[in-house]
C-alpha positions in Angstrom: -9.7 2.0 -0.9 -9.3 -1.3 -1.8 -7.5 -4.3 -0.5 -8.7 -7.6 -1.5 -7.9 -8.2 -5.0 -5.2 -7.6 -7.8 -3.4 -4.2 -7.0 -5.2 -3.5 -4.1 -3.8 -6.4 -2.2 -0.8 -6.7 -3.0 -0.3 -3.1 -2.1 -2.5 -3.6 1.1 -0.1 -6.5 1.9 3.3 -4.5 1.1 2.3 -1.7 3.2 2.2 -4.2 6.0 4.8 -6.3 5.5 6.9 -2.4 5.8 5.4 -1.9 9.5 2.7 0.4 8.6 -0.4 0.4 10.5 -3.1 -0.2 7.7 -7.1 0.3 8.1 -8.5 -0.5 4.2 -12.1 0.3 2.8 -13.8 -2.3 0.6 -17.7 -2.9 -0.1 -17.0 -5.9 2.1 -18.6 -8.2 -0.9 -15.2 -10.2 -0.4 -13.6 -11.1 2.1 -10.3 -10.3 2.7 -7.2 -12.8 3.0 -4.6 -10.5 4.4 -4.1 -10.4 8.1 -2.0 -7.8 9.9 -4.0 -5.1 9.0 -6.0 -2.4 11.8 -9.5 -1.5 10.4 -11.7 -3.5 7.7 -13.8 -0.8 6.6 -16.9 -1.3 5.0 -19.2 0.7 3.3 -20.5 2.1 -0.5 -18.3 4.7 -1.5 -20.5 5.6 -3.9 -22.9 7.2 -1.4 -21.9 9.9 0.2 -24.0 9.2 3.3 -22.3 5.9 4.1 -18.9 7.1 3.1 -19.0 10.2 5.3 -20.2 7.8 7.9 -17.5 5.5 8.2 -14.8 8.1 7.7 -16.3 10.8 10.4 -13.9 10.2 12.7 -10.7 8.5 11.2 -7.9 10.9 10.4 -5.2 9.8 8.1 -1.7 10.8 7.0 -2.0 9.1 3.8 -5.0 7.7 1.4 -4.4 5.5 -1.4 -7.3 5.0 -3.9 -7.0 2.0 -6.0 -10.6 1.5 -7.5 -10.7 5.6 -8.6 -12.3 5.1 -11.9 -15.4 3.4 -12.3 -17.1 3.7 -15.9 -20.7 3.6 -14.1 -20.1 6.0 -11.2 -21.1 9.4 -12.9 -19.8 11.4 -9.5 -16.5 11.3 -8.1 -16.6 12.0 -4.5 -13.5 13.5 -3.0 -12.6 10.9 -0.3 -10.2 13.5 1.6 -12.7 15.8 2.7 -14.4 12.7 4.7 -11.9 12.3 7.0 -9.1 14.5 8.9 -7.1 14.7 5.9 -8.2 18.2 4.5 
């Protein structure tokens, strides 16, 4: 979740530099300077609809939430139970 600015890219770009095959999910309002990466994923995480959507069939070992917190999302949906990682 995340992967085009500050922490998020940096991170997105570390992981890989390392080797690791990387899919990231933005809102896909920016685009995205890194290259190397599997999957661009883009979609509203704050609807459920669209985040179940584009995580129905993607099964991951690992998720790393950058943008967790935002002051004007009043419900936190639990990312992990979209995709095989339950």
């Amino acid at each position: 979740m995340g992967g085009t600015e500050f922490v998020g890219k940096a991170f997105l770009q570390q992981l890989i530099n390392l080797g690791y095959s990387v899919d990231f999910l933005t809102t896909g309002r920016r685009r995205s300077t890194i290259s190397g990466y599997t999957t661009h994923i883009k979609c509203n995480r704050k609807k459920r609809s669209d985040l179940t959507a584009a995580l129905k069939h993607k099964q991951y070992h690992y998720i790393v939430d950058i943008s967790a917190y935002d002051r004007g999302c009043r419900h936190f949906i639990p990312i992990y139970t979209h995709c095989g990682c339950a």
